[in-house]
C-alpha positions as CSV (number, residue, x, y, z in Angstrom):
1,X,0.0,0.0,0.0
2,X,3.0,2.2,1.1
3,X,4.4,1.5,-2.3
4,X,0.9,2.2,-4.0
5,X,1.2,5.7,-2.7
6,X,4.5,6.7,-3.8
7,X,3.9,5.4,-7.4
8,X,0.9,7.8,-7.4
9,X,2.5,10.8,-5.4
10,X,5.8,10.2,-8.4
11,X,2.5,10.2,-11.1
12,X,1.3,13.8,-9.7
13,X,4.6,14.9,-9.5
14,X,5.3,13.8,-13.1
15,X,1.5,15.4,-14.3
16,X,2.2,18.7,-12.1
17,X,5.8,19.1,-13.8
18,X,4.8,18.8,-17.6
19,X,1.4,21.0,-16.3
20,X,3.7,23.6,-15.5
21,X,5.8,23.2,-18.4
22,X,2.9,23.3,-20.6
23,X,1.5,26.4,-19.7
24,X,4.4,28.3,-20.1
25,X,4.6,27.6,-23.3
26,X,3.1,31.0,-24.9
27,X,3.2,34.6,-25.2
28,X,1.7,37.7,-24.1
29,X,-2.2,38.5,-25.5
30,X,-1.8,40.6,-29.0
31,X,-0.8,40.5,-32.6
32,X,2.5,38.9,-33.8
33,X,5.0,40.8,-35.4
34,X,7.3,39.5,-38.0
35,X,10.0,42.3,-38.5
36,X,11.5,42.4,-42.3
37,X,14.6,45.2,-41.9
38,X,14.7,46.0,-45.6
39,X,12.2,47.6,-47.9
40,X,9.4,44.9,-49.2
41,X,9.9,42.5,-52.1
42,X,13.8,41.8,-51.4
43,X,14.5,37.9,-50.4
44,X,13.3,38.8,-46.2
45,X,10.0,39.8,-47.4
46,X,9.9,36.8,-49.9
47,X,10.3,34.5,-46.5
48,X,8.4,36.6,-43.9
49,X,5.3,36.7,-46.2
50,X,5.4,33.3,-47.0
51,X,5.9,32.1,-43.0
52,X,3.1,35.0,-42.6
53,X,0.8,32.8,-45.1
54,X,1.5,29.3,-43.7
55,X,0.9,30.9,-40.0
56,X,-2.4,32.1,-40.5
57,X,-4.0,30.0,-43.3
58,X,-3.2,26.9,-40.9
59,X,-4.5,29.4,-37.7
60,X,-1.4,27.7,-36.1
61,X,-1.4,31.0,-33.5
62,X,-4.7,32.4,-32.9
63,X,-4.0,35.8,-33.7
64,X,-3.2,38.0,-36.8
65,X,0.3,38.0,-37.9
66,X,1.8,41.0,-39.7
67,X,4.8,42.5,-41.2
68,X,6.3,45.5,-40.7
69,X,9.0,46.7,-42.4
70,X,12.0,48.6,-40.6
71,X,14.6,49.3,-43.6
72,X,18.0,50.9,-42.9
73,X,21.2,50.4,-41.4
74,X,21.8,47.1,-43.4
75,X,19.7,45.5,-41.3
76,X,20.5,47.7,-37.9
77,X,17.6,49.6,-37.8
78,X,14.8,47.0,-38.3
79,X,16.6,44.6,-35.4
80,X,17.3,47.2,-33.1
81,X,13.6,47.6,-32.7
82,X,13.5,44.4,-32.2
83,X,15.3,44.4,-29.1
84,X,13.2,47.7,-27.8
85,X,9.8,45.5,-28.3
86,X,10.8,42.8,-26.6
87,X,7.3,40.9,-26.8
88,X,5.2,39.4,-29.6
89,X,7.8,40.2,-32.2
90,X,10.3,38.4,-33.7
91,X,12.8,39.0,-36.9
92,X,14.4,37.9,-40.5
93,X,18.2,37.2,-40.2
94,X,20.5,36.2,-42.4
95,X,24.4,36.5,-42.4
96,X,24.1,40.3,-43.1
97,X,23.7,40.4,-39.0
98,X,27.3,38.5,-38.8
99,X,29.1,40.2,-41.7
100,X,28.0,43.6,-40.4
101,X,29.8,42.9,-36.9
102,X,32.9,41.6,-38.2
103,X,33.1,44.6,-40.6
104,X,33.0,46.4,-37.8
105,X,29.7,48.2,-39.7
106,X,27.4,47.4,-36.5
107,X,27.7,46.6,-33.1
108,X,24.6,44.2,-32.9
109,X,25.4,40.3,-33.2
110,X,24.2,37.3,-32.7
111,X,24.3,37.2,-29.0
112,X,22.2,40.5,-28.7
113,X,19.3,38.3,-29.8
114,X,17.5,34.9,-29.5
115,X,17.8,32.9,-32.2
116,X,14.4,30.8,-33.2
117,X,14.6,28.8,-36.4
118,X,17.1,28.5,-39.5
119,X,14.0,28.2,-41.8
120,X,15.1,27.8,-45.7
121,X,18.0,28.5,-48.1
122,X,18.7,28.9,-51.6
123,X,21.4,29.8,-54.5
124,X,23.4,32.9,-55.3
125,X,22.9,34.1,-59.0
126,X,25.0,36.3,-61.4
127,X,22.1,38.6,-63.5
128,X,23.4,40.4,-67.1
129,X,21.2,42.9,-68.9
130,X,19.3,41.0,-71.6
131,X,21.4,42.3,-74.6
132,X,24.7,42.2,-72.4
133,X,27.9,41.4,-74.7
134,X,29.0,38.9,-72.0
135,X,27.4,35.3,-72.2
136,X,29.1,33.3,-69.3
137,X,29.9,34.3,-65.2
138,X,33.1,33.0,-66.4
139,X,33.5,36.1,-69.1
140,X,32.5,38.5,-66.9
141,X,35.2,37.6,-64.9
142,X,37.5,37.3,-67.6
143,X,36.8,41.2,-68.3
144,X,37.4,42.2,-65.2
145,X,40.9,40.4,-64.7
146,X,41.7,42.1,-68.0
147,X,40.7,45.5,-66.6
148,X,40.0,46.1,-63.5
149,X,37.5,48.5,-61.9
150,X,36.1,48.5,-65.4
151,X,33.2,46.2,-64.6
152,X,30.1,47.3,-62.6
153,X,28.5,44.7,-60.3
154,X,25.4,45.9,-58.4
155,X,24.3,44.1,-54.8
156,X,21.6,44.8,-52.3
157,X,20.9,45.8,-49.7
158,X,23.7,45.8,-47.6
159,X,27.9,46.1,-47.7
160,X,29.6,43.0,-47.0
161,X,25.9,40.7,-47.2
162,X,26.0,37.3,-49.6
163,X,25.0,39.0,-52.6
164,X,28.7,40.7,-52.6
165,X,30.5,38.5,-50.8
166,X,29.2,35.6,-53.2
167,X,30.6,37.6,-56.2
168,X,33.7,38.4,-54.7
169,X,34.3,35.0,-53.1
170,X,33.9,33.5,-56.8
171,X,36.7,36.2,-58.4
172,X,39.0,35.4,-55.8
173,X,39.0,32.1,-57.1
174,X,39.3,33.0,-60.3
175,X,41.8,34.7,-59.4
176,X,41.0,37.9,-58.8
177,X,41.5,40.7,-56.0
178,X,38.4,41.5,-54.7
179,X,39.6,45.3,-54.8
180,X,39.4,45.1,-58.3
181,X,35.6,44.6,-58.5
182,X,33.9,47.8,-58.9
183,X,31.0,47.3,-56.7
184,X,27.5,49.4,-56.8
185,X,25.3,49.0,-53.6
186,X,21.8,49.6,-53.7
187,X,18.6,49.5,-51.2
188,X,16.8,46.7,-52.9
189,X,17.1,44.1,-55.1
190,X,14.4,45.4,-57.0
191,X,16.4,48.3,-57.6
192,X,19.5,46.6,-58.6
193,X,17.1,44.4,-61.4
194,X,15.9,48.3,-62.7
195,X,19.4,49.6,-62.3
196,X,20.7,45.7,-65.0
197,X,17.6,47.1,-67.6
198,X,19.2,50.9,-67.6
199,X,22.5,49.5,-67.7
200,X,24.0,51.2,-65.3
201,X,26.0,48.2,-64.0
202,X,27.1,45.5,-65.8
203,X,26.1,42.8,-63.8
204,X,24.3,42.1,-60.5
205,X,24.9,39.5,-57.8
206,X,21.6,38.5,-56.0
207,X,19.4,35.6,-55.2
208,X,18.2,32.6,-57.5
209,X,14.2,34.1,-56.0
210,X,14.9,37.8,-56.3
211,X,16.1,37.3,-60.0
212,X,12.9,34.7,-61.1
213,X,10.7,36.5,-62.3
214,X,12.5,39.4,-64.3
215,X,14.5,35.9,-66.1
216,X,11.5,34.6,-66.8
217,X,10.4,37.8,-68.4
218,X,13.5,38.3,-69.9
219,X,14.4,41.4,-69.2
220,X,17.2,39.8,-67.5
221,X,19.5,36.9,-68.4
222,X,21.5,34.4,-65.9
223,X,25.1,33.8,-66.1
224,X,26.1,31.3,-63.3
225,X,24.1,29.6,-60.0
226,X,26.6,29.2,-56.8
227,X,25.0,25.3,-56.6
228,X,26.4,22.1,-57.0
229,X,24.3,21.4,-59.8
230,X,22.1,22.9,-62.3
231,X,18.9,23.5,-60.5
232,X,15.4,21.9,-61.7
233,X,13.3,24.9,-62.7
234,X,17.0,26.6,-64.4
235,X,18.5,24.3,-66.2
236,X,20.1,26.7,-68.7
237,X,22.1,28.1,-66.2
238,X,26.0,26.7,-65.5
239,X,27.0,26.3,-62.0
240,X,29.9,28.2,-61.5
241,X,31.8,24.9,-61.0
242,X,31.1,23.9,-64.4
243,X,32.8,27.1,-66.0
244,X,36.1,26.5,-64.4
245,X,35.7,27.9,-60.6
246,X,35.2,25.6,-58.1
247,X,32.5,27.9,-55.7
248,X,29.6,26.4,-54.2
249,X,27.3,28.9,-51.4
250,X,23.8,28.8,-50.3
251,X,22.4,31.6,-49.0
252,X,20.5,31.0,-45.6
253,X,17.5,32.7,-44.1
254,X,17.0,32.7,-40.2
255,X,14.3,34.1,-37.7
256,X,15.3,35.7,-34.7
257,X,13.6,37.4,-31.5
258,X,15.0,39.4,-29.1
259,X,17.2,38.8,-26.4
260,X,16.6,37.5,-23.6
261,X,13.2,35.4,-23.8
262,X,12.0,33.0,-21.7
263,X,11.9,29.5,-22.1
264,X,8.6,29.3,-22.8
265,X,8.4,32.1,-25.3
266,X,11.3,30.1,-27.2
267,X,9.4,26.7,-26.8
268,X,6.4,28.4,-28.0
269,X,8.4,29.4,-31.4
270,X,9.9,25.7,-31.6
271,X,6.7,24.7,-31.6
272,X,5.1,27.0,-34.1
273,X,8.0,27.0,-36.8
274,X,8.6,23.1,-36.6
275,X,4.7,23.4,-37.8
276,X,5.4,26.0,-40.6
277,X,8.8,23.9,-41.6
278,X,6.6,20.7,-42.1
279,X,3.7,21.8,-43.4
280,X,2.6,20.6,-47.4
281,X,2.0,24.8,-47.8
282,X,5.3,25.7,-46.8
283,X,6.8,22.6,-49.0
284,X,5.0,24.2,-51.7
285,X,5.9,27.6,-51.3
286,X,9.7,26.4,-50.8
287,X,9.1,24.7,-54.5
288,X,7.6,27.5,-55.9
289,X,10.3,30.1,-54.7
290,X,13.1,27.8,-55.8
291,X,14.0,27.3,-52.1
292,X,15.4,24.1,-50.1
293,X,14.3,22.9,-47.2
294,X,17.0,24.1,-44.4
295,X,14.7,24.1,-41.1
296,X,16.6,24.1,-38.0
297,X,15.0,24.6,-34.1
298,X,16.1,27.6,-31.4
299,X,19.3,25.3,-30.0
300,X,20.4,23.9,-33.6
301,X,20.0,28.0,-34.9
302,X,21.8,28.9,-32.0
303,X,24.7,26.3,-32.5
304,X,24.3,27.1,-36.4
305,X,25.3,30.9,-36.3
306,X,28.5,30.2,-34.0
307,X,29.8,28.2,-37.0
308,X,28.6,30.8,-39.0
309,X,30.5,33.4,-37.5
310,X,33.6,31.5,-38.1
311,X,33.1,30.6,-41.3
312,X,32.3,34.5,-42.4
313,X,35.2,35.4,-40.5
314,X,37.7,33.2,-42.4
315,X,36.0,33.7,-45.4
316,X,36.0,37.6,-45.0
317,X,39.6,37.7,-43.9
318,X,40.4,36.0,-47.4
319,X,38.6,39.1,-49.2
320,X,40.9,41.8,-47.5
């Protein structure tokens, strides 16, 4: 009887504990905010609308989700409200907020905030105006080892993000100095894409995603994918591997909130974008978007961005 009692008083413990554990799993009543620190329609809004859409069309929250937009500061501005907030709000990363710090550009880093969720990533692209006189990423690199400073690559939105550092990454292994590349930043990648159609660069480095639509247009052509492999919905367009220069780089997109949450507010977002990650809408917007499947939880994202942070550091180092 003795022993009867225990096993039940061990049961109530056990049903008390995950009762308490349970209900602090959630956040404060009110709206959700997803922060995108850009302008809209760059490769953050691309990501925040479509976890926006998966959110509330499966009502996996109970309340309306929305996006504001916070651009400036390559990213600074938008995350450093983030942090004054502090509830119901959370953020798009991406290595911008690691690149910035070791540039010495910003003194926000990864540890300033909580990381959530990896959720997706895809390929860098090389864009020409339509009628360009070069044909191949290999060319255009060609032209600029034969003159230097010549060549005018556009990026957005921010110094030192993938969209350069990709480019400039792929020349050094061509063998050129990434202080011969005569780079032109702009605030969006929809202005780079206006900026390829006046021609007043050259060339552009962006995303597979932002670049889609005006290739598909054709108002812009594709001269190389940072992939492996020829992806599935571009198969006209050579890796940079198969012209000659052994560079392969995906481009990652993370979600953030600010520091210093609680356990349960971060089991609350594990909860919500393991949901998002494996649900059929979100596998068909990845497909749609030309994105792959890259979902990692808070503790994974956390351990994630410290490799990060090395790798951008050695990588980086190699540009100076």
């Amino acid at each position: 009887m003795k022993r009867l009692g225990l096993l039940l008083i061990m049961i109530m413990a056990l049903v008390s504990f995950d009762g308490r554990k349970t209900a602090s799993i959630h956040l404060a009543d009110g709206p959700i905010e997803i922060v995108v620190p850009a302008d809209p329609q760059g490769g953050w809004d691309a990501t925040a609308k479509a976890v926006q859409s998966v959110i509330e069309h499966e009502d996996m929250l109970g309340r309306p989700v929305r996006i504001v937009y916070k651009p400036g500061g390559g990213g600074d501005i938008g995350w450093k409200y983030v942090n004054e907030r502090k509830t119901n709000i959370v953020s798009m990363n991406s290595s911008l907020l690691l690149s910035n710090e070791i540039l010495g550009q910003s003194r926000l880093k990864a540890a300033d905030f909580t990381p959530l969720a990896i959720i997706a990533k895809e390929w860098q692209t090389v864009a020409l105006p339509k009628d360009s006189k070069f044909k191949s990423g290999k060319q255009l690199l060609d032209e600029i080892k034969k003159h230097p400073g010549a060549v005018r690559i556009g990026f957005a939105p921010g110094l030192g993000n993938d969209d350069q550092l990709s480019f400039a990454r792929a020349a050094e292994m061509a063998g050129i100095s990434a202080f011969d590349i005569r780079f032109f930043q702009y605030g969006s990648s929809k202005d780079v894409i206006k900026a390829l159609i006046r021609h007043d660069i050259d060339a552009a480095s962006m995303t597979i995603s932002e670049a889609r639509d005006s290739s598909k247009k054709g108002d812009i052509t594709l001269a190389a994918v940072t992939s492996d492999k020829r992806l599935s919905g571009f198969s006209d367009i050579p890796t940079w591997k198969e012209q000659g220069v052994p560079f392969v780089f995906a481009h990652w997109r993370g979600i953030m909130g600010p520091k210093g949450m609680t356990e349960g507010e971060i089991a609350y977002w594990d909860q919500a974008f393991k949901k998002v990650a494996s649900s059929a809408e979100w596998k068909q917007r990845m497909k749609r978007e030309d994105w792959e499947s890259f979902y990692k939880n808070s503790s994974e994202a956390k351990h994630f961005l410290e490799e990060q942070t090395e790798f951008y550091k050695e990588m980086m180092s190699s540009e100076k």
